[in-house]
N, C-alpha and C positions, 0 to 999 in steps of 0.2 A: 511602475504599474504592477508590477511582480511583489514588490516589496508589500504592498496594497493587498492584492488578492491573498498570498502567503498572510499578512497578518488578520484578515476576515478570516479566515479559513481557519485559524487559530483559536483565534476568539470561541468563533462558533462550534470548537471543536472541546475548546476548554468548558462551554457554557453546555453542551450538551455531558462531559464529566460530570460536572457538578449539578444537572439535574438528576442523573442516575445514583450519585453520592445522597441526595437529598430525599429519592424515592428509597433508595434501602434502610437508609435510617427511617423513615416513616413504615416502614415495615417492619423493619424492627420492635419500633415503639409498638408497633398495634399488635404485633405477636404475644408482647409479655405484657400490657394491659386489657387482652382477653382471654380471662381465663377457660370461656367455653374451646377456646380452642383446643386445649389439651385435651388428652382423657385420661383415663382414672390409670393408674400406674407411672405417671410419667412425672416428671419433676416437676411442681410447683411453680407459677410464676414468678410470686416474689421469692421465693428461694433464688431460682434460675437468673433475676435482676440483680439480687446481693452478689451472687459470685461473678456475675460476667462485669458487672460496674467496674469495681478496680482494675481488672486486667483493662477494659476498653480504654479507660481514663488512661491509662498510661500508655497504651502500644497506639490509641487512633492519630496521634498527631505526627509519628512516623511512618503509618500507612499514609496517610495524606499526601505529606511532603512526597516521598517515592511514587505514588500514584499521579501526581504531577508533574513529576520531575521525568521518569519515566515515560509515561503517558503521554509527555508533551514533546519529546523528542523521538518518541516512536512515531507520532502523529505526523511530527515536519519532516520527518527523514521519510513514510511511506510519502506525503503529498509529495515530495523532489524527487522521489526516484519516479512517480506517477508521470509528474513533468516531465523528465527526462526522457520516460520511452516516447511520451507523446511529442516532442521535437524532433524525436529520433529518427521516429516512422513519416515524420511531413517531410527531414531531410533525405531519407532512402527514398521517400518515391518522387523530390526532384529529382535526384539523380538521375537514378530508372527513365526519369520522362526527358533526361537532356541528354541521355544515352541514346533513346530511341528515335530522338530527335537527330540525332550528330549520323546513327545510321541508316535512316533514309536520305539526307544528306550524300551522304555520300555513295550511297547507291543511284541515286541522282546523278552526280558526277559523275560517275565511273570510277571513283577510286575505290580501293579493296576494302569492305568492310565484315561484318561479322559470320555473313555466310561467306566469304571466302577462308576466314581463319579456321586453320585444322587445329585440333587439339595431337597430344602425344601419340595417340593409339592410331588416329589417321594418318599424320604423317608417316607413324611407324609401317604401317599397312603401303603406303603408299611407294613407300624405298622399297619395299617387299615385293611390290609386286610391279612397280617398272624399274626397278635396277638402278635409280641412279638418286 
């Protein structure tokens, strides 16, 4: 069941990547094919297309890889540590709850439970001030 949800959560996580990959390159494109965009002093669109083409052509296919690679094992390791505090927190407060249960219990009984346990500073108090 884990294995399930872990690899939806993947998917959906890789599929929204790759929609934000696919909106910046559309932004991209519509940057440097309008030219109203710019204003007068500023670099040229096709000027600005010639120089950024070569470099993009060669550096985008190792941004990609790393942005997956990355991105993907950033993604599984935040959802497992997610899961983990949330197992954490349902196993602390059974605890808590078969604690509070074991001392009324035994306050029931009559055997010694958490309000009879002193800590250091009472007991210390305690030798202090009845002598034995």
């Amino acid at each position: 069941m884990r294995k399930r949800i872990v690899f939806f959560v993947f998917i959906f996580l890789f599929s929204i990547a790759s929609s934000f990959a696919q909106e910046f390159e559309d932004f991209n494109r519509d940057l440097i094919n309008s030219p109203e965009s710019f204003q007068e002093g500023q670099i040229p669109p096709s000027l600005l297309a010639d120089l950024t083409q070569p470099l993009q052509t060669t550096i985008q296919p190792l941004i990609d890889l790393a942005k997956y690679i990355i991105g993907g094992f950033f993604g599984l390791y935040l959802l497992l540590v997610i899961l983990r505090v949330y197992y954490e927190r349902k196993k602390v407060n059974l605890l808590k709850d078969i604690r509070y249960d074991l001392d009324h219990l035994n306050k029931h009984f009559g055997v010694s439970h958490s309000v009879h346990r002193k800590g250091f500073f009472a007991r210390l108090w305690a030798k202090l001030r009845g002598g034995s």
